[in-house]
C-alpha positions in Angstrom: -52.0 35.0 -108.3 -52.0 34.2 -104.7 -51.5 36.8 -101.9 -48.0 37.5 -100.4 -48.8 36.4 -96.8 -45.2 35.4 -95.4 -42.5 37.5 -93.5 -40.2 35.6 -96.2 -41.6 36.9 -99.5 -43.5 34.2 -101.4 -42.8 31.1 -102.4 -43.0 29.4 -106.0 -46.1 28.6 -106.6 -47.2 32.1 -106.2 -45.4 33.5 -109.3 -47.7 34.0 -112.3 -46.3 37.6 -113.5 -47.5 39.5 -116.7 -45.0 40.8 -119.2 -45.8 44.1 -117.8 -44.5 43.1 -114.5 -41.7 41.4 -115.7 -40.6 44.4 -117.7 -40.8 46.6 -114.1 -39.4 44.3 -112.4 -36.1 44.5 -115.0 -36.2 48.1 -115.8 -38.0 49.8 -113.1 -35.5 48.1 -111.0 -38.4 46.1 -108.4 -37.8 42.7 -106.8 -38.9 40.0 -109.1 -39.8 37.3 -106.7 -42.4 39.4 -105.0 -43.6 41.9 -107.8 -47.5 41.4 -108.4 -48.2 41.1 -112.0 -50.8 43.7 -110.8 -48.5 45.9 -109.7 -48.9 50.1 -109.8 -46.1 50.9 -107.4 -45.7 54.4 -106.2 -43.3 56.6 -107.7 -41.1 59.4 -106.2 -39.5 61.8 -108.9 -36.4 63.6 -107.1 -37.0 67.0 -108.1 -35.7 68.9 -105.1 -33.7 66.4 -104.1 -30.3 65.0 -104.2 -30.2 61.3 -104.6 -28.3 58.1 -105.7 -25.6 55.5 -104.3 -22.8 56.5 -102.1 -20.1 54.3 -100.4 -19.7 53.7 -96.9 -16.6 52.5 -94.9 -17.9 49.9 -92.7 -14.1 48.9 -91.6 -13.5 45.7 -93.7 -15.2 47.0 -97.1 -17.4 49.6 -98.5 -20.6 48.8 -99.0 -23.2 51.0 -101.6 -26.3 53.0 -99.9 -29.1 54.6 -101.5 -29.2 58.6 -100.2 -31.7 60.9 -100.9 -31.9 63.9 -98.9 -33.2 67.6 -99.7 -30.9 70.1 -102.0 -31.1 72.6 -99.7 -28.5 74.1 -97.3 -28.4 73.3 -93.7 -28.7 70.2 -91.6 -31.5 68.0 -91.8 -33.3 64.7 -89.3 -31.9 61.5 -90.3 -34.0 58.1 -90.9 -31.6 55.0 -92.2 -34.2 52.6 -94.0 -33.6 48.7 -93.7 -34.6 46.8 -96.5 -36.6 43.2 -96.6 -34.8 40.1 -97.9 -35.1 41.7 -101.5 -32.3 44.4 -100.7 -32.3 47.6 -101.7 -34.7 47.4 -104.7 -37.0 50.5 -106.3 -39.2 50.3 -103.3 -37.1 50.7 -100.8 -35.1 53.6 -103.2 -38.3 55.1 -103.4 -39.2 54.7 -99.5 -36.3 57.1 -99.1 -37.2 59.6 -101.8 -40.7 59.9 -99.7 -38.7 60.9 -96.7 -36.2 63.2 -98.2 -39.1 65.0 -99.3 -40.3 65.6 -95.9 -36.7 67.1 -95.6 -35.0 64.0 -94.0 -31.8 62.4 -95.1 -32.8 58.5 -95.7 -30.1 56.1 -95.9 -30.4 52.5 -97.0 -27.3 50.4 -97.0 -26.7 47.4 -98.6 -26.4 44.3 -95.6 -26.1 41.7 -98.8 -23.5 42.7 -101.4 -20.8 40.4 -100.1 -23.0 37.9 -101.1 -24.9 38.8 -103.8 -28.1 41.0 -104.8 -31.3 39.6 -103.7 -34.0 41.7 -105.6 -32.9 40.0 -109.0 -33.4 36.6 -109.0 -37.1 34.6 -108.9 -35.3 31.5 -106.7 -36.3 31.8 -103.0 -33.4 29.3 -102.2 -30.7 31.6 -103.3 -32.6 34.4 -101.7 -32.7 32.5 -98.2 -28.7 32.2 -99.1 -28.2 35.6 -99.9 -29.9 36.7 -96.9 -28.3 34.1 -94.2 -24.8 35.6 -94.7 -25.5 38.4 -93.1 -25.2 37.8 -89.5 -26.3 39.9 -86.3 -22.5 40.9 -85.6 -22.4 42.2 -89.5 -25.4 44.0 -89.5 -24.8 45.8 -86.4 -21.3 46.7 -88.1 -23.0 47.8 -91.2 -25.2 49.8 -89.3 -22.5 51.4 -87.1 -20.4 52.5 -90.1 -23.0 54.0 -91.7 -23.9 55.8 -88.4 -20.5 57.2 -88.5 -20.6 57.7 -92.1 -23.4 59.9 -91.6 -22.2 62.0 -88.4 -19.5 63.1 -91.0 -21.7 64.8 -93.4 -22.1 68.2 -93.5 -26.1 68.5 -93.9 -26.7 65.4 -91.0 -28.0 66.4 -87.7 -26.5 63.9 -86.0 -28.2 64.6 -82.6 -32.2 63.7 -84.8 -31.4 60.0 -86.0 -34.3 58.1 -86.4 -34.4 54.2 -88.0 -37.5 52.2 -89.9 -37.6 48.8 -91.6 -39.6 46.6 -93.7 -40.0 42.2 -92.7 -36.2 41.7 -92.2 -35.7 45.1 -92.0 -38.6 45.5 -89.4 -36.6 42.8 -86.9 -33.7 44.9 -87.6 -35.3 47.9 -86.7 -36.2 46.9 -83.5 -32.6 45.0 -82.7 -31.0 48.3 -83.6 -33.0 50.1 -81.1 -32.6 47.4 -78.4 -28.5 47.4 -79.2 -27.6 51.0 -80.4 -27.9 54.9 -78.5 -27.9 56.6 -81.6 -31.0 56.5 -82.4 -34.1 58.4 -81.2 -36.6 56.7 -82.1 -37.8 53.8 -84.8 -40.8 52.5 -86.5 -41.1 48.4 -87.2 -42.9 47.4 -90.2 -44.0 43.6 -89.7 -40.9 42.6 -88.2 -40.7 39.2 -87.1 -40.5 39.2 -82.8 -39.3 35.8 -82.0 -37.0 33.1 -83.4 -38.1 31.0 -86.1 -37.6 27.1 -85.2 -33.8 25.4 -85.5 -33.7 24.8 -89.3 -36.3 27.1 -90.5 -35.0 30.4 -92.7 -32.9 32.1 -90.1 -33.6 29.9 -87.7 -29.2 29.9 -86.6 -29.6 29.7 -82.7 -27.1 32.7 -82.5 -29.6 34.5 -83.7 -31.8 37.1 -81.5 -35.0 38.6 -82.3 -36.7 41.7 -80.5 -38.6 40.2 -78.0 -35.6 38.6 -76.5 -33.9 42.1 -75.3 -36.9 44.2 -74.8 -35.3 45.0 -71.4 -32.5 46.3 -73.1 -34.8 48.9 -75.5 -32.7 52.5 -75.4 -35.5 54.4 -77.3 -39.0 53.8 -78.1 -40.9 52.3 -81.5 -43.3 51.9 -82.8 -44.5 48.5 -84.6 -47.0 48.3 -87.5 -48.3 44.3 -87.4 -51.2 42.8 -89.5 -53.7 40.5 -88.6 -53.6 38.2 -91.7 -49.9 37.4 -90.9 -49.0 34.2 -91.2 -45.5 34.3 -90.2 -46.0 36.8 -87.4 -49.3 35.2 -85.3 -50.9 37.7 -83.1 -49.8 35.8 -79.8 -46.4 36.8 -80.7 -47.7 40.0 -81.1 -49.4 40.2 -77.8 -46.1 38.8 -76.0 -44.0 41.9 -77.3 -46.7 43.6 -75.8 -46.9 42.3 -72.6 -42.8 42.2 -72.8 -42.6 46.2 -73.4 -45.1 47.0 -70.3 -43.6 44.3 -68.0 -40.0 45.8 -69.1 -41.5 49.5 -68.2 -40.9 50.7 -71.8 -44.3 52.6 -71.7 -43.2 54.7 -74.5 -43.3 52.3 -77.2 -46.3 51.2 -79.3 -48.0 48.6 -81.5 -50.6 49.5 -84.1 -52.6 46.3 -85.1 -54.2 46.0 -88.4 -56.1 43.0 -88.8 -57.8 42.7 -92.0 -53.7 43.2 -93.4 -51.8 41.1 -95.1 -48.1 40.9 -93.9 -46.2 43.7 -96.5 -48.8 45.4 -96.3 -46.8 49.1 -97.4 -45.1 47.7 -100.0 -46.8 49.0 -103.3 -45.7 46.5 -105.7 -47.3 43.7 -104.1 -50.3 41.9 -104.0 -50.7 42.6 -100.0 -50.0 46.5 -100.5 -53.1 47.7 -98.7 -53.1 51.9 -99.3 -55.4 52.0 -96.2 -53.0 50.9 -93.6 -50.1 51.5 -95.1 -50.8 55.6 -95.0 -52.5 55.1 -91.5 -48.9 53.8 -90.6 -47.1 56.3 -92.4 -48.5 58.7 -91.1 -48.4 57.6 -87.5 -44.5 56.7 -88.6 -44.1 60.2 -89.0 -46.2 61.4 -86.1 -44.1 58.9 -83.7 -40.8 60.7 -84.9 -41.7 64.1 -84.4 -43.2 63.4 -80.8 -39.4 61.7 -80.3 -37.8 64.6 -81.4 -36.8 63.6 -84.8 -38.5 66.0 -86.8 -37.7 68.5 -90.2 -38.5 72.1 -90.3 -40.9 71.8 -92.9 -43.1 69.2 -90.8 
């Protein structure tokens, strides 16, 4: 099986999954387009925790989230999770399990059930569909509800919000944090930085992409980019780079891992790299706490 190098997910030719995989990918609930018939992904039991969907008014629907957030009393640090183009799928379910463990409430929402549910389907073309639908003035909208979703929960401290994405998710990240004040502080994983060209996935010239309103950051991030990247080249890289100093936003970083594979944190693929992805994690978590978004038991 080939290696998952593209921000995108993989294409065709690199599906050859086991049995095994196949029966994960129904029942343990994983993306099937991207799932490596090698996979071993991580798991995240929820003892302690309180976890599952919930619904979120985001003004012209609800729309389901994943929550998982400690059973304990009191108000805990907030990090909403943004998925890749494979929605919210086991991983990303998971993702926030990790976190609520730390004691954080994690959030993922769901930008693409008006249009369908990514993470089941082995055809890259209905993906790319799926995905396109959800435009910048959505997501922002999305994201806003479920910001205001969240200030009304009891156990949120809505002063410690903190964001995090994965591919798409990463680009979001970044946009959030370059559009939004109520966040702290996020953490980019292999975002894309720059527009892709007219008539490539995404490529809708009303689109923008982080390095187009670096001046506009409101809180500091941190990216997590690899070297073998084929959709994300290391001169766009360096450009966000030399974007963030020449823009004065000191406090944000870029951690480089060049022998990487783009998804490189995501467990059930063939580019998961364990190495990076806890080096990342754990300067993920490190980067929040230095921002003020930090739980008690940290």
């Amino acid at each position: 099986m080939k290696t998952l190098t593209r921000p995108e997910g993989t294409q065709p030719s690199d599906l050859n999954l086991s049995r095994r995989a196949l029966a994960l990918a129904a029942f343990g609930g994983y993306a099937v387009y991207a799932l490596s018939a090698e996979a071993e992904p991580v798991h995240t039991d929820g003892t302690g925790l309180v976890a599952g969907m919930v619904e979120v008014d985001v003004g012209d629907r609800l729309i389901p989230a994943y929550q998982a957030r400690p059973d304990a009393k009191g108000r805990f640090p907030v990090v909403v999770v943004i998925s890749e183009v494979f929605g919210v799928h086991e991983y990303i379910r998971d993702t926030c399990r990790r976190l609520a463990k730390l004691g954080y409430v994690a959030i993922a929402p769901d930008f693409f059930i008006r249009a369908g549910d990514p993470s089941i389907t082995n055809d890259f073309n209905l993906i790319r569909k799926i995905v396109g639908t959800a435009t910048d003035k959505q997501i922002m909208n999305d994201l806003g509800g479920t910001l205001s979703y969240l200030k009304a929960q009891s156990f949120v401290d809505k002063s410690r919000m903190a964001i995090t994405g994965f591919c798409w998710g990463g680009a979001i990240a970044w946009l959030a944090c370059e559009r939004l004040r109520d966040f702290r502080v996020g953490a980019a994983w292999y975002g894309r930085l720059t527009p892709p060209k007219p008539g490539e996935f995404l490529g809708e010239p009303n689109r923008q992409w982080p390095l187009q309103l670096v001046p506009s950051l409101k809180t500091p991030v941190i990216g997590f980019y690899a070297g073998k990247d084929q959709g994300i080249p290391p001169a766009d890289i360096e450009a966000m780079r030399a974007a963030l100093l020449a823009a004065g936003q000191t406090r944000s970083q870029i951690n480089f891992y060049p022998e990487s594979q783009h998804g490189f944190h995501a467990d059930y693929r063939t580019s998961y790299d364990p190495v990076a992805a806890a080096d990342g994690w754990t300067k993920m978590l490190a980067f929040f706490a230095a921002n003020g978004v930090k739980p008690k038991a940290f």
